[in-house]
Structures are given as structure tokens and as C-alpha cells.
C-alpha positions in Angstrom: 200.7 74.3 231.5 199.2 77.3 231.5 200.6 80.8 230.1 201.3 83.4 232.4 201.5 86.8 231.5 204.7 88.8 231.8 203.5 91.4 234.2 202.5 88.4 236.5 206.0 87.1 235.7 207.8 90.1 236.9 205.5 91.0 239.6 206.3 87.4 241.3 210.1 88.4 240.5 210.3 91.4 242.4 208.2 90.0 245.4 210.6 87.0 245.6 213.5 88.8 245.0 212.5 91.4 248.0 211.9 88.1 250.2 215.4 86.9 249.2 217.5 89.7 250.1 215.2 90.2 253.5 216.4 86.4 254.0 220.2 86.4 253.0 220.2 83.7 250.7 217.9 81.9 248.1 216.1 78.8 250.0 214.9 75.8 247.8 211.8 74.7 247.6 211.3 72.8 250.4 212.7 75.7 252.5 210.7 78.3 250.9 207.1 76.6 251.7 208.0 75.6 255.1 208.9 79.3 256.1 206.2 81.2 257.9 207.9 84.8 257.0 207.7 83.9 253.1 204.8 86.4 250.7 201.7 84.3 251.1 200.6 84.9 247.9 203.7 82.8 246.5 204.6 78.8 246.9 207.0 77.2 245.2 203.9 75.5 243.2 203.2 78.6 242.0 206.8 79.5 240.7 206.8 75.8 239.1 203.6 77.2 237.0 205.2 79.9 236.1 208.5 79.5 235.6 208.9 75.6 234.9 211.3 75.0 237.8 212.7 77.1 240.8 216.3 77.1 238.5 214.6 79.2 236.0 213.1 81.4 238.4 216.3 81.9 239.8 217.7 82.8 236.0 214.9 84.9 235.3 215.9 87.3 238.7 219.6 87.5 237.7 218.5 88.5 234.4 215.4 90.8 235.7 217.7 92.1 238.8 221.7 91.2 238.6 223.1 93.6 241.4 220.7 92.1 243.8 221.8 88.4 242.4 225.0 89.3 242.7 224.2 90.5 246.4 222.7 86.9 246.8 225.3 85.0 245.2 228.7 86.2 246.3 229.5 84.6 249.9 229.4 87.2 252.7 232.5 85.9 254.5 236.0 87.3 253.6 238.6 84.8 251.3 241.2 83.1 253.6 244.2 84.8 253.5 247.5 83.1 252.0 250.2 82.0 253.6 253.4 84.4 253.5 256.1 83.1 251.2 259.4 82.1 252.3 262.0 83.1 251.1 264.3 80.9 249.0 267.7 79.9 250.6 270.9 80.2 248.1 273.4 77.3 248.8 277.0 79.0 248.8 279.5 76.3 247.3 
């Protein structure tokens, strides 16, 4: 496998990561090559080279750029609220 420099590196980070949040959420592979609105210059090939996997490109962006991973990450619908709890009844003897 060839090296990649770390300016290459970070300049793929900050494309993908731009994509990403334009997007809403981090597609796989698959996804990613099949999209017509993805950078051009990118395929998931090309992250393979220079990453290793698409799991390590997605550590090295939480690492290289955490509030937008959080932004990616965190599910954008609200938590379900509880139920109310009831009371307990007392028994009288």
C-alpha cells in the first residue's frame, strides 16, 4: 500500500467531513459511490488507500473534527418520554 502524505490525509478529511454534514449522516461505502452529489475527486477506493478501511476514516474525522462527529453521531430525533409514575397505594389495616 502506498503512503499517503498527511496533508493529503487531512485534505480528504475535511472534504468528506463537509459532504457528511451537507448529507446528515455518514453513508457506507456502497452508498457513498453510488451518490451523484458526493466530491468527485473522492471514492470509497480512494479512502480504502488511504485510510485502510472506511472505519478508520471515520476515526480519523472524530479525532481531526469531534463537534462535527458529534453533530453526525447523536440521533436528531428527541428521547421518548417516560411514563408518569403512579403513585404507590398504602393498605390501611
Amino acid at each position: 500500500m502506498p503512503l499517503v502524505s498527511r496533508a493529503k490525509k487531512i485534505k480528504a478529511l475535511n472534504i468528506l467531513c463537509d459532504y457528511f454534514l451537507k448529507r446528515g449522516n455518514i453513508p457506507t461505502p456502497s452508498e457513498f459511490n453510488k451518490d451523484p452529489n458526493r466530491p468527485t475527486s473522492i471514492t470509497a477506493s480512494i479512502i480504502r488507500g488511504y485510510f485502510g478501511n472506511w472505519g478508520k476514516m471515520q476515526n480519523a474525522i472524530s479525532k481531526l473534527r469531534p463537534e462535527d462527529w458529534n453533530q453526525l453521531t447523536v440521533p436528531t430525533t428527541a428521547p421518548k418520554a417516560k411514563p408518569a409514575v403512579k403513585p404507590a397505594v398504602k393498605k390501611e389495616k
